[in-house]
C-alpha positions in Angstrom: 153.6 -100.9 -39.0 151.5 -103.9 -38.7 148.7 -104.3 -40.7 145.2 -104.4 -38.9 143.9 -108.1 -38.7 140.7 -107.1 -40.3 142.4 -105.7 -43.1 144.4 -108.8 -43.6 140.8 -110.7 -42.9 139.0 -108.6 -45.8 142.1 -108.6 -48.3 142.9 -112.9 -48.0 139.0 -113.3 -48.8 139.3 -110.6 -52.0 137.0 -108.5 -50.4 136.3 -104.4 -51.1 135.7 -102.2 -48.5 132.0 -102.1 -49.4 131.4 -105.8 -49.6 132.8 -106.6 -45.9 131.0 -103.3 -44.9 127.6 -104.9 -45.9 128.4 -108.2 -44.5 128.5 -106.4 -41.2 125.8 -104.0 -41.9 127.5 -101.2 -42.1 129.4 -98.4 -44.9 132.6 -99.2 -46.4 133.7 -95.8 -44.6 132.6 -97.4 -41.1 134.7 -100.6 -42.2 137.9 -98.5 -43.4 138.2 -96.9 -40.1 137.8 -99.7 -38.2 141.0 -101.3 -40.0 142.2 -97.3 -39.6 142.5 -98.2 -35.9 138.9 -96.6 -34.6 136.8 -98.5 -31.8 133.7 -100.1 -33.5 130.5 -100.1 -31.0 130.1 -103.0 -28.7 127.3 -104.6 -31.4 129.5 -103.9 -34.6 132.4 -105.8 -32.3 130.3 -108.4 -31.9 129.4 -108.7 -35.2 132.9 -108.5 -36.5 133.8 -111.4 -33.9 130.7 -113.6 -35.5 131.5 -112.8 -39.2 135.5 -112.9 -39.2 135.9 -115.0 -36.8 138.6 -113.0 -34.9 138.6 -112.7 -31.1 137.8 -109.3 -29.7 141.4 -109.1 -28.3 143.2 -109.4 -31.4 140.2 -106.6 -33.1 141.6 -104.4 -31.0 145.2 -104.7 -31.7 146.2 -101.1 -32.9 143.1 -99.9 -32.6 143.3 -96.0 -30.8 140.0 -94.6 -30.2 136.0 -94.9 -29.9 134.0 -94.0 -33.3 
């Protein structure tokens, strides 16, 4: 299975799951789904775009479902 791009994103820079979930504003929980493969709202996406970097496509890659 291929690893999440945000996962990969989060681990290169030596970040925890708490510190890239208050870089976007949100809970490490929120942050470990997302890289679970859950949909992040339409603001968190664009958020995640702005702070990673990533296009929206490639934030979606393996993700399944809305939470």
């Amino acid at each position: 299975m291929r690893r999440h791009p945000l996962k990969t994103w989060r681990t290169e820079r030596g970040l925890s799951l708490a510190k890239a979930g208050r870089m976007a504003g949100v809970t490490a929980e929120a942050w470990r789904k997302w890289e679970g493969g859950k949909y992040p709202t339409f603001p968190h996406l664009r958020t995640l775009v702005k702070l990673t970097g990533l296009r929206a496509d490639q934030l979606y890659t393996g993700m399944s479902n809305v939470a």
